[in-house]
C-alpha positions in Angstrom: 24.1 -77.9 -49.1 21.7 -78.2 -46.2 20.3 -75.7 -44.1 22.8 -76.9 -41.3 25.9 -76.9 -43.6 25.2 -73.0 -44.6 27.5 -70.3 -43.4 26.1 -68.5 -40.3 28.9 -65.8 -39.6 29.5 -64.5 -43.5 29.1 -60.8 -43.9 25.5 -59.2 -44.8 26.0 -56.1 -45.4 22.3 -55.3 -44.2 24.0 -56.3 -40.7 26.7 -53.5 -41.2 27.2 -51.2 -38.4 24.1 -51.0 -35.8 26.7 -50.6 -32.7 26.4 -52.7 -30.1 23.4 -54.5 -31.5 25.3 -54.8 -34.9 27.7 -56.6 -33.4 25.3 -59.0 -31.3 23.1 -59.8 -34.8 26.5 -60.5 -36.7 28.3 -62.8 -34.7 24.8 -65.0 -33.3 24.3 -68.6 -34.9 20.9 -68.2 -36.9 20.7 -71.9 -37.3 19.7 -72.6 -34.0 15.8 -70.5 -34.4 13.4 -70.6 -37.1 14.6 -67.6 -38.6 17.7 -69.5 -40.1 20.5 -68.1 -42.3 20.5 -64.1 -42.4 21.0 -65.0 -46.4 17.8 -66.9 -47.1 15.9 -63.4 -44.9 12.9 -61.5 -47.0 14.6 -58.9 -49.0 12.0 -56.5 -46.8 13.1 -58.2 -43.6 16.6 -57.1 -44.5 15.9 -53.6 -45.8 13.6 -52.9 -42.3 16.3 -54.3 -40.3 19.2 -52.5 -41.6 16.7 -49.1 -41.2 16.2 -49.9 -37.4 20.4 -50.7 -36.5 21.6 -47.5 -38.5 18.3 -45.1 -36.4 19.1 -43.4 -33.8 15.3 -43.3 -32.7 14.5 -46.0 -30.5 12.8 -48.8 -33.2 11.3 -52.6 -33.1 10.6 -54.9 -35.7 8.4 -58.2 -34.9 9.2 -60.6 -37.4 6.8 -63.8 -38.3 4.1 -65.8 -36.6 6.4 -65.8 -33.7 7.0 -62.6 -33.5 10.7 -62.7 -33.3 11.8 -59.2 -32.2 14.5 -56.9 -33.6 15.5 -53.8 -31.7 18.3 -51.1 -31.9 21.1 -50.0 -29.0 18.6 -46.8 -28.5 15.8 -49.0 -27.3 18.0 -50.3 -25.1 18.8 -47.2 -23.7 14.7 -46.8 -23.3 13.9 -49.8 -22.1 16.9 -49.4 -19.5 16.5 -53.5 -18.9 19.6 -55.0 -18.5 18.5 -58.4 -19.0 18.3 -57.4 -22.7 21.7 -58.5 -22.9 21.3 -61.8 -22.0 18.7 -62.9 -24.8 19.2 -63.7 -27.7 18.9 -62.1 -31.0 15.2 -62.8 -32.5 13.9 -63.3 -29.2 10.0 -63.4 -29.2 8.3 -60.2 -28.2 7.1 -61.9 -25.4 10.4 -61.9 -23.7 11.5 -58.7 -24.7 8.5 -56.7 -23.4 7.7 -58.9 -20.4 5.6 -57.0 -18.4 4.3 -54.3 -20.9 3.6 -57.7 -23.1 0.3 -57.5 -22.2 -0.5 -54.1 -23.7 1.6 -54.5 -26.8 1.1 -57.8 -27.9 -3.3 -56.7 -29.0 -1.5 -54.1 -31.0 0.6 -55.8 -33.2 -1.3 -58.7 -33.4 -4.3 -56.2 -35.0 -1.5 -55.1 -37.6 -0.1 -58.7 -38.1 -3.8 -59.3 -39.1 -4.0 -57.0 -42.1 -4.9 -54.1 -40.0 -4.1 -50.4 -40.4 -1.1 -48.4 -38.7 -1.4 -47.9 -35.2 -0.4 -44.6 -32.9 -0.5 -44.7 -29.4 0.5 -41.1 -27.1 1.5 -41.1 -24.2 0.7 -44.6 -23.5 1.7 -45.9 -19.6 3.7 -49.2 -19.7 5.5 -50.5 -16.9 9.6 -50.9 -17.4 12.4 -52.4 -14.9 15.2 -49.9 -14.6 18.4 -50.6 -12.3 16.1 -53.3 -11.2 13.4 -51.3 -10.1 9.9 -50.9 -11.9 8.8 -47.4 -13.3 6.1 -46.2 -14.6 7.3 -45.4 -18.1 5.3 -43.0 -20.9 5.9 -43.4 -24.4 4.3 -42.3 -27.8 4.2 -45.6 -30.1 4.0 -45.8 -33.2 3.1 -49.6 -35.3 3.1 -50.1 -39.0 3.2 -53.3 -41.0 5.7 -54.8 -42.9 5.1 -56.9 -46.5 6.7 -59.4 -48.1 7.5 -59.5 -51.6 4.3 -61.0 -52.2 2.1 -58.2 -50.4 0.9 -59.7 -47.6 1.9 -58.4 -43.9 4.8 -60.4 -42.5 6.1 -58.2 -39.8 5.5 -54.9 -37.9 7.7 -51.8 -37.3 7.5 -50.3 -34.4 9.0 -46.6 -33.0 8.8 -45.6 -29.4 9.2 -42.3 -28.1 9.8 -41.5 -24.1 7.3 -38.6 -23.2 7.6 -39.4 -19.5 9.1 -36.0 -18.8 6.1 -34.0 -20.4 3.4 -36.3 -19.1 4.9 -35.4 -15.2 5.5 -32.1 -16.1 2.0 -31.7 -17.6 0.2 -33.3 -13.9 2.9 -31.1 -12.1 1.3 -27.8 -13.7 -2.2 -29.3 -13.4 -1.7 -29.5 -9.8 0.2 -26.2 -9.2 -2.8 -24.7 -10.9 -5.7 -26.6 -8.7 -3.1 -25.2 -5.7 -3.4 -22.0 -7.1 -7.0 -21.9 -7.9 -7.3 -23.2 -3.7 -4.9 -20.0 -2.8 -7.1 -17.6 -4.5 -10.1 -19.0 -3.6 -9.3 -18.9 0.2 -7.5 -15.5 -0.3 -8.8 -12.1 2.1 -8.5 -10.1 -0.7 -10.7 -9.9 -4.2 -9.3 -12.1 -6.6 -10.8 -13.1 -9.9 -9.1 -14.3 -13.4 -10.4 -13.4 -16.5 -9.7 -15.7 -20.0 -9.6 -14.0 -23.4 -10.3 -10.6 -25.0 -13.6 -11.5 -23.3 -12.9 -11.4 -20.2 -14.7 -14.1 -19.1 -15.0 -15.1 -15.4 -12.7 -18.4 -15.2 -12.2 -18.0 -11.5 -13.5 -15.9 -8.8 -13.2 -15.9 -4.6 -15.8 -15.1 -2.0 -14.4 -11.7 -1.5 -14.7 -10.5 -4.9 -18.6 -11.5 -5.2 -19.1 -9.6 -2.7 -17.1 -6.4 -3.6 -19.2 -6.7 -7.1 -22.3 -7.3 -5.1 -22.7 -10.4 -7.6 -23.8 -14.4 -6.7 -21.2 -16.9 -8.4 -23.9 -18.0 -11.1 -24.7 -14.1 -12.6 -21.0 -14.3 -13.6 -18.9 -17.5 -13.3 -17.9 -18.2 -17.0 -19.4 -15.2 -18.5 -17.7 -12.0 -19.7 -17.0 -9.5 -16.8 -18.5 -6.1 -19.0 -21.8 -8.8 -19.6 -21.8 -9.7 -16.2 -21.7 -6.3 -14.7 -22.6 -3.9 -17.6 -22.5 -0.9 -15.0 -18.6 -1.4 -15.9 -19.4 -0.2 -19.5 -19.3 4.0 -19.2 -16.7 4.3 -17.0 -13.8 3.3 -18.8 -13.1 -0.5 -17.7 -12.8 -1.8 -20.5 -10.1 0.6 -21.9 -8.1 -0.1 -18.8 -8.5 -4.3 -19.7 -7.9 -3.6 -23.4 -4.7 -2.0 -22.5 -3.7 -4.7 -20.4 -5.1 -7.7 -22.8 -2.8 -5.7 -25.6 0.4 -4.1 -24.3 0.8 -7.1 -21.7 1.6 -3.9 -19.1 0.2 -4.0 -16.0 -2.2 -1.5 -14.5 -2.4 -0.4 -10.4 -5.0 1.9 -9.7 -5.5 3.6 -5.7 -8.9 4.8 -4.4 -9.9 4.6 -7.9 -14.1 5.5 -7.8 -15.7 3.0 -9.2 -20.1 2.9 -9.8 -21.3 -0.6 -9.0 -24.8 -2.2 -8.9 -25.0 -3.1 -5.2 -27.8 -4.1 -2.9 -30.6 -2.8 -6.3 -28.8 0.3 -6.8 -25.7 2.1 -8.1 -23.3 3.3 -5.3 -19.7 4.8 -5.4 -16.8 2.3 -4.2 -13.4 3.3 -3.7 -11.2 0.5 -4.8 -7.6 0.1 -4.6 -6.9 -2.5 -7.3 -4.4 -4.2 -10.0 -4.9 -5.8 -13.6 -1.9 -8.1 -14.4 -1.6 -10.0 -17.6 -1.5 -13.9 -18.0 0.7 -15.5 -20.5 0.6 -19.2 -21.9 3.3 -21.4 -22.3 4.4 -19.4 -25.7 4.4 -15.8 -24.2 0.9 -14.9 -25.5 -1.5 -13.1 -23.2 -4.5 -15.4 -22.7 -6.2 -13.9 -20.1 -5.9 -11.2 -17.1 -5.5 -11.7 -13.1 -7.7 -9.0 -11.0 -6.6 -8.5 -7.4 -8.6 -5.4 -5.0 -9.7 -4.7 -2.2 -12.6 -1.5 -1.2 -11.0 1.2 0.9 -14.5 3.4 1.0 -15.2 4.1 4.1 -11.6 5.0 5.2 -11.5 7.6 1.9 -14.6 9.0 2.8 -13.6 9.1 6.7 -10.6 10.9 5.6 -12.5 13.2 2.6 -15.1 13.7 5.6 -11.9 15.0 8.4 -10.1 16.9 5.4 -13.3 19.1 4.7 -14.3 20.1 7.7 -10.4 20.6 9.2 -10.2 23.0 5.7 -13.5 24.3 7.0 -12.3 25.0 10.7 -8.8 26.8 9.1 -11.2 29.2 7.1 -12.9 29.9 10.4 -10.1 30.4 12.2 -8.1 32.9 9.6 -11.5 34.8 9.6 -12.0 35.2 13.1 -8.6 37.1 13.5 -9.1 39.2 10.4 -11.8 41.6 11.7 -12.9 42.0 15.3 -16.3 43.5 13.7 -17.2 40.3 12.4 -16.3 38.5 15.8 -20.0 37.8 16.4 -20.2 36.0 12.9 -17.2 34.0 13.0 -18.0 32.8 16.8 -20.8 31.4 14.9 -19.4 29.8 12.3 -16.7 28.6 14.5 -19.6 26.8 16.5 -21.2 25.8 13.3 -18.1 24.1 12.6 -17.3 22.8 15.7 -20.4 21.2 15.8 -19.1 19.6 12.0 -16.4 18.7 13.4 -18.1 16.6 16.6 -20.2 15.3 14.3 -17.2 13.9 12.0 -14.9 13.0 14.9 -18.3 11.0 16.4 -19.1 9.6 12.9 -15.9 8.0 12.6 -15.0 7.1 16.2 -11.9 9.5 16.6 -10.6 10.3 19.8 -8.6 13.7 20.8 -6.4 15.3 22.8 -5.5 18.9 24.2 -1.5 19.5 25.9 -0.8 22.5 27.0 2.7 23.8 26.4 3.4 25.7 29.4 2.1 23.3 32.2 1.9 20.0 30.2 -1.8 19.7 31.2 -3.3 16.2 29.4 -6.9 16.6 28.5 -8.5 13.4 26.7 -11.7 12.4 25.6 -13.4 9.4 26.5 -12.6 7.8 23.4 -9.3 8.3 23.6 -9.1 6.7 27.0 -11.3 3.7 25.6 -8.8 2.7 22.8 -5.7 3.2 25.4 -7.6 1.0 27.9 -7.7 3.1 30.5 -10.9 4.5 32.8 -13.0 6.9 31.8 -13.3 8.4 35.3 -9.9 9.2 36.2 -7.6 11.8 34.8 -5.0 10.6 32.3 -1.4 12.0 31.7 0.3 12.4 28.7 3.2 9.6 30.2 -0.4 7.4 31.0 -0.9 7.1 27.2 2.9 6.7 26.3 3.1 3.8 28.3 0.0 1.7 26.3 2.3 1.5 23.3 4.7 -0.9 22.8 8.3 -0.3 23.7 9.5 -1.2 20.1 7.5 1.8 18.7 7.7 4.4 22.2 10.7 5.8 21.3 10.0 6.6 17.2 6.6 7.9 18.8 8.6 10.2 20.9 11.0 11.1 18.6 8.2 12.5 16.0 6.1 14.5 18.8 9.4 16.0 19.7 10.3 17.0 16.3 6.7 18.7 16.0 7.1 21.1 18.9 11.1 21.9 17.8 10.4 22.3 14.5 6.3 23.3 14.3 5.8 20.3 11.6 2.8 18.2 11.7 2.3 15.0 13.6 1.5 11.6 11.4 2.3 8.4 12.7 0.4 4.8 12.8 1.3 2.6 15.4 0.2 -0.2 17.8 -1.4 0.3 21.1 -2.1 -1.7 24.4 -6.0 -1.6 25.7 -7.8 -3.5 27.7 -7.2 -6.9 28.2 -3.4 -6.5 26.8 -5.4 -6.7 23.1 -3.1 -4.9 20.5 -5.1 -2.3 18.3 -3.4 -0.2 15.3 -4.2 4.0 15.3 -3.6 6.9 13.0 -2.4 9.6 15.3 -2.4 13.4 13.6 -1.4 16.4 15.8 -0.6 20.0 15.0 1.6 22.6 17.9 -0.6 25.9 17.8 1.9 28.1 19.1 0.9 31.2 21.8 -0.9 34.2 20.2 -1.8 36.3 22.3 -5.2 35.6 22.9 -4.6 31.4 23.8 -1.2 29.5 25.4 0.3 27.3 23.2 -1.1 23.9 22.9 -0.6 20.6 20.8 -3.8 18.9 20.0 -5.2 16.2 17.4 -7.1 12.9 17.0 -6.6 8.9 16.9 -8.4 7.0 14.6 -8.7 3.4 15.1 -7.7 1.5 12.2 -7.0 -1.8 13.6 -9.1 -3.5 10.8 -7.6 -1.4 7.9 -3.9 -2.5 9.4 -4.9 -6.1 9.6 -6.3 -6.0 6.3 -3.2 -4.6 4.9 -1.0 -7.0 7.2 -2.8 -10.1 5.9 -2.8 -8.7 2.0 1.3 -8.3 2.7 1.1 -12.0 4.0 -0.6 -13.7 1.1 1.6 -11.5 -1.3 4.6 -12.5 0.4 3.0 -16.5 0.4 1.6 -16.1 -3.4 4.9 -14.5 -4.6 6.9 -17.9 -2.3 4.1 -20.4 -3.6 4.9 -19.3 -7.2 9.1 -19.4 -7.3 9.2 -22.5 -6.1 7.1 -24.0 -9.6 8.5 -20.8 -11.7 11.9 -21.9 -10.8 11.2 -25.6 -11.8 9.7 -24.2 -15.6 12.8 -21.7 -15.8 14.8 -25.4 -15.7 12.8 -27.1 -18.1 12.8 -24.4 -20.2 17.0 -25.0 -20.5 16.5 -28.7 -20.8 14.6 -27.7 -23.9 16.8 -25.0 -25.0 19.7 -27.5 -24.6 18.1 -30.0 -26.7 16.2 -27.5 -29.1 20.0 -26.5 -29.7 21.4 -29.8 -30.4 19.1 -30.6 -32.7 19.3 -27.5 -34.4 15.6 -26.9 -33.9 16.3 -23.4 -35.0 12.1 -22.5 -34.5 11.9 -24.2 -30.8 15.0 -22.4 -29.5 13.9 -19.1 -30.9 10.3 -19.5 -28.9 12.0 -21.4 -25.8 14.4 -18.1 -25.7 11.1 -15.5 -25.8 9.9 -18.0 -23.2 12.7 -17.7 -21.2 12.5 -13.9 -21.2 9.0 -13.9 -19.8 9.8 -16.2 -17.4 12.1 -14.0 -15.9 10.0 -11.4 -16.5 7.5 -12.8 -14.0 10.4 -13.8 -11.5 12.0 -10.4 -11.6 8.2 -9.2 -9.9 7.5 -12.1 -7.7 11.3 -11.3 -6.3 10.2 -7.7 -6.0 7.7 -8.4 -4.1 9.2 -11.3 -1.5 11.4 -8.4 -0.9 8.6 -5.7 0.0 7.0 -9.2 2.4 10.9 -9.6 3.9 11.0 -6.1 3.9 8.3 -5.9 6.6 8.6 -8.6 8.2 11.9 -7.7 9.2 13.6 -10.6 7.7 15.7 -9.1 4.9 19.3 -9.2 5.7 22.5 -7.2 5.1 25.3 -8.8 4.5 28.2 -6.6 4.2 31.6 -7.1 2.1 34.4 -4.9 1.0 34.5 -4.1 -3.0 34.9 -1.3 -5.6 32.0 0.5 -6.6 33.4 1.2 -9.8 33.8 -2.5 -10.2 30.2 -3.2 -9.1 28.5 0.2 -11.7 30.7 -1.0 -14.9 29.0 -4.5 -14.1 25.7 -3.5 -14.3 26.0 -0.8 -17.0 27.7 -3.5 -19.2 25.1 -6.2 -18.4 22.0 -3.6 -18.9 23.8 -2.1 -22.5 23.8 -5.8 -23.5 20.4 -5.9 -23.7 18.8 -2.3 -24.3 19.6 -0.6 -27.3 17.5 2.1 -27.4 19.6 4.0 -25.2 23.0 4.7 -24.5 24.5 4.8 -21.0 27.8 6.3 -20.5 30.1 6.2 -17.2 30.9 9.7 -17.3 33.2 9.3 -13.9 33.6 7.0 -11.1 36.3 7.1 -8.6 37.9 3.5 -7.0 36.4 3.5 -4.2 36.0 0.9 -1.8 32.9 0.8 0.0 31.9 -1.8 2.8 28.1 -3.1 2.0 25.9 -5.6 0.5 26.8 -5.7 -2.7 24.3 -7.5 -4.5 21.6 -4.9 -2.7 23.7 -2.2 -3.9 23.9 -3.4 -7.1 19.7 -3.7 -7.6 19.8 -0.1 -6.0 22.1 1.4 -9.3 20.3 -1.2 -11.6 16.8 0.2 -10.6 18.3 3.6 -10.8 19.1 3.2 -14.5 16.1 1.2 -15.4 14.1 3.9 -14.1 16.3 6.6 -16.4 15.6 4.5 -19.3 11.6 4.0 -19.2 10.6 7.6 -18.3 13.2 8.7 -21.2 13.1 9.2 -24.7 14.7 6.4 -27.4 18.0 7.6 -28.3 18.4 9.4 -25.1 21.7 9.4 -22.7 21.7 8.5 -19.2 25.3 9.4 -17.5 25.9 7.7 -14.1 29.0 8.9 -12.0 30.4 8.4 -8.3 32.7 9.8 -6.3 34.1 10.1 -2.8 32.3 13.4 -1.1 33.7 14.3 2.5 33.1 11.0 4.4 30.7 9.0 1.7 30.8 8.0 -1.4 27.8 9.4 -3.6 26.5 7.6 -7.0 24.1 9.7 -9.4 21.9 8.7 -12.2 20.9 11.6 -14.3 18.6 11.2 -17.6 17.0 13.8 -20.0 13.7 12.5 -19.8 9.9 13.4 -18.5 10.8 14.6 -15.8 8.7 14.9 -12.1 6.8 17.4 -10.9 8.0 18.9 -7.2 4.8 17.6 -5.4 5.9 13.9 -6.8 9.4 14.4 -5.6 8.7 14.2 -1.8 6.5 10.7 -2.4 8.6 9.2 -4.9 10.2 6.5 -2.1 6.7 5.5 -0.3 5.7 2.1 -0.9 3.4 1.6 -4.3 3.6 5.2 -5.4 3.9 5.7 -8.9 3.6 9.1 -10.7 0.5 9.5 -12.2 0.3 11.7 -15.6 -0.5 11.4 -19.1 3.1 10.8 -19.7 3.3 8.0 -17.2 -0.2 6.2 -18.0 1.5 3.4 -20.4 4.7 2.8 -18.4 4.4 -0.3 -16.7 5.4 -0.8 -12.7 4.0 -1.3 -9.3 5.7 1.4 -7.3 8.2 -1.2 -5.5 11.4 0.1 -7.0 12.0 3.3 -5.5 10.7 1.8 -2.2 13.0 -1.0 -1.8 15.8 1.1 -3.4 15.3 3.2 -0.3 14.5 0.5 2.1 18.5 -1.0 1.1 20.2 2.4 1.4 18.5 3.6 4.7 19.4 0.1 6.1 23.4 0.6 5.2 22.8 4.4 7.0 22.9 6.1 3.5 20.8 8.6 2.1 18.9 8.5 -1.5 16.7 11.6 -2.7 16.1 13.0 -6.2 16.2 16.6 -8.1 13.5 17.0 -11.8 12.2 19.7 -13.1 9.2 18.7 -15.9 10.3 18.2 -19.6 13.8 18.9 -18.3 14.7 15.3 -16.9 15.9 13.5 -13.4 19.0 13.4 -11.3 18.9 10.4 -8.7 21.4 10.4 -6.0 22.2 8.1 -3.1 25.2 8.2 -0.7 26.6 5.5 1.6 28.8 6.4 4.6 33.1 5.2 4.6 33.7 5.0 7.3 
């Protein structure tokens, strides 16, 4: 029987199954290319070919000195050509490749030749999908194919897709040159420091000069080498901490000795160590951000003394009119202190009296207010240079000092010359009539334009950092699914357990960026309330349920809680319990029992939080809700937080016209409270 008179359409059960590629390569007439009958095939041609239809990985086998190609229905789905169809079976590689011909064909014409396996990663090769070219990556593997008699007669090829990592990889690589930009240009001290080292990977203008360093005495060298002033005082502790227990650590006016200008000086630094994690939720490295705040500690340090100073006088003076002669000279003494202090750091003061109202200024004071120093000011004169958005609160404090005796502390903006706006610290006392002098209230303004700038344009770039980094964080938390997803399909039981540890410090890291776009909202006045009926106890069973699924080291019980229906923001009220009970659980003891409750009190409706922990001593208490304060104690040192918490818990429930305070006593735990109005 000739070649022509064969069979072409019998069954070869190498040609079983293959889907849609199956099908094609059993019902195509062999006769009419080289190849011929299917029967009269190498023995390895059949056995590679029956591999590639029954894979699910995309797979290619060139065939011959023609290099007739063989491909499976998943490197269809790859190549996403749909002129596939239309060839036929056996086609040469030149037509099934087309375009990426010219990078493949070298490659298997090296193996055709008697040449080793060939692996290519992440090789660029341009594909037609829906008709449009894309730039495709793909990881290729090509090994050869013998005959029975030895000698290579065809070549296997695999192809994975790794476009999706190769863009993600330049994606990261340019969110981190944009990041390295940010910090660079930052007007705060930023510097990153890689491995137990500490080695200088990054580092900003600001920072080099805050260390009192040039770029080359520490860019990629190890911080403590660098600067080995750093050694005695306890620095590398506070990294080692970090580097280990992945906790961050916040210090405030923190005295630090540094080599400056040829000699060691005392800088008071407000700054924060942060931990850097890689990919697999391993700490590779630490993020410094701080800025120097010694010359407004030692202002203050300098005004503290000599007002404690002047109160010592003062007491002594009245106790004994023998010593009147001594104490009128140590009152000069100090006055003359206190001139010198008020000069030193350019404060201005003023004298009211109580009974006629009488305005007396210094010529400071009029400078900052704008005003001339040749004509008398009143006390409505210097109202009227601030701004009406911050008259009335001014006001409103300066009349609760004379009702109530309590001391006067406010910052706020002022109008001077020129209409240019300037920031002061105002602090005033009432000295009620004794006697011997008419009542008066009296203090000093300190300018601290620079210091409220400073701290306006840190709030900006933590506010544009914390933006800049949700918008790429939330892009990984996606991938990170993708993976999971997949991980889970193919029962990758290792790479879902580390994409799920991923995950969590992922959301670790968004949990804090979120905290702090809300301090940046916060102040800017953008945060919004967006009120809705609901239950409370609806809202509190929600959050103890969803915290209890993932904390067992503590149990938290619902001891009572009315249905009550409260109009407010719910999802702000919610982060306000959650925080609550957070906080219970990290300053308490494993196995402890925090017990919430809520109930309807006269015209609000209360919600408390009570724990059996730590516990906070009463000159915490009356700080607790300021903005970055965190109680500092042995007990406290290796719990992990910024201070943000409490702040924006307070923030949220002063906003809906509630109220939110606390009662501790050490060692004997917490109660928190907070109340929203009913009606």
């Amino acid at each position: 029987m000739s070649l022509a008179e064969e069979p072409q359409h019998q069954n070869h059960p190498f040609l079983n199954s293959g889907g849609e590629m199956g099908t094609l390569l059993r019902s195509f007439d062999w006769s009419t290319i080289s190849l011929g009958n299917p029967h009269r095939w190498e023995q390895s041609l059949k056995t590679t070919l029956g591999i590639i239809l029954n894979s699910k990985f995309p797979m290619l086998l060139f065939w011959g000195k023609e290099l007739n190609c063989f491909y499976n229905d998943a490197f269809i789905y790859i190549s996403g050509d749909s002129t596939l169809s239309s060839l036929n079976p056996g086609a040469t590689g030149e037509l099934v490749w087309k375009e990426t011909w010219v990078k493949i064909q070298p490659m298997i014409i090296d193996v055709m030749k008697g040449g080793d396996a060939v692996w290519v990663e992440d090789q660029m090769l341009p594909i037609y999908r829906r008709e449009k070219r894309k730039d495709v990556y793909l990881t290729l593997s090509a090994s050869p194919v013998n005959d029975e008699l030895g000698i290579v007669a065809g070549v296997l090829m695999t192809c994975n897709e790794t476009t999706q990592k190769v863009l993600q990889q330049k994606k990261t690589k340019e969110n981190e040159r944009n990041l390295r930009l940010i910090i660079l240009q930052a007007p705060v001290a930023i510097a990153i420091l890689r491995g137990p080292e500490y080695v200088v990977e990054i580092v900003n203008s600001k920072a080099l000069e805050l260390w009192g360093r040039k770029s080359a005495d520490v860019f990629n060298k190890p911080i403590l080498q660098a600067m080995p002033e750093l050694l005695s005082q306890g620095i590398k502790d506070l990294l080692d901490n970090v580097y280990e227990s992945g906790e961050p650590f916040v210090a405030t006016e923190l005295p630090i000795e540094l080599f400056r200008k040829n000699k060691l000086e005392t800088a008071y630094l407000n700054f924060v160590y942060e931990p850097l994690f890689d990919l697999e939720g391993n700490i590779n490295g630490l993020i410094a951000i701080g800025t120097e705040v010694s010359e407004q500690v030692r202002t203050r340090h300098q005004i503290e003394e000599t007002a404690e100073e002047l109160q010592a006088i003062n007491e002594e003076m009245l106790s004994s009119n023998e010593e009147l002669a001594l104490s009128n000279e140590r009152l000069e003494r100090a006055e003359e202190m206190l001139r010198f202090s008020v000069e030193a750091a350019e404060a201005a003061t003023w004298h009211m009296e109580l009974e006629t109202r009488k305005f007396i200024t210094s010529n400071r004071l009029k400078q900052l207010f704008g005003l001339t120093t040749q004509a008398e000011v009143s006390y409505k004169d210097v109202i009227n240079k601030i701004p009406e958005d911050h008259r009335s609160v001014v006001r409103a404090a300066i009349l609760l000092s004379f009702r109530e005796g309590t001391s006067y502390h406010m910052e706020h903006p002022i109008i001077g010359f020129q209409g240019k706006k300037r920031w002061v610290r105002a602090l005033g006392k009432l000295y009620p009539a004794n006697g011997r002098q008419q009542g008066h209230f009296s203090g000093l303004i300190i300018d601290i334009t620079e210091e409220k700038e400073n701290e306006l344009r840190k709030n900006d770039f933590i506010g544009m950092v914390s933006h800049e980094l949700k918008t790429p964080l939330t892009s990984v938390m996606g991938y990170i699914q993708l993976l999971t997803n997949k991980a889970k399909i193919a029962e990758d039981t290792f790479g879902y357990s580390l994409l799920q540890k991923t995950n969590v410090q992922v959301k670790k890291m968004s949990s804090m960026i979120n905290g702090f776009l809300n301090i940046s909202r916060l102040e800017s006045g953008k945060i919004l309330i967006e009120k809705q009926v609901f239950n409370i106890d609806e809202l509190v069973k929600e959050i103890i349920e969803e915290l209890q699924f993932t904390i067992t080291s503590h149990k938290i019980n619902l001891s009572l809680c009315e249905n009550i229906q409260v109009n407010a923001d719910r999802e702000k009220i919610g982060s306000v319990v959650s925080n609550l009970i957070s906080n219970a659980i990290k300053y308490s003891p494993g196995g402890g029992e925090i017990v919430v409750k809520c109930a309807q009190k006269e015209n609000v409706m209360e919600v408390t939080v009570e724990d059996d922990g730590i516990g906070i001593n009463s000159e915490d208490l009356t700080r607790l809700f300021d903005r970055f304060y965190r109680v500092e104690n042995l007990n406290t040192k290796h719990i992990s937080g910024f201070g943000i918490g409490l702040y924006l818990s307070a923030e949220i429930i002063e906003r809906h016209n509630g109220k939110i305070w606390a009662s501790s006593e050490p060692e004997k735990g917490s109660v928190f409270y907070f109340n929203l109005p009913l009606s």
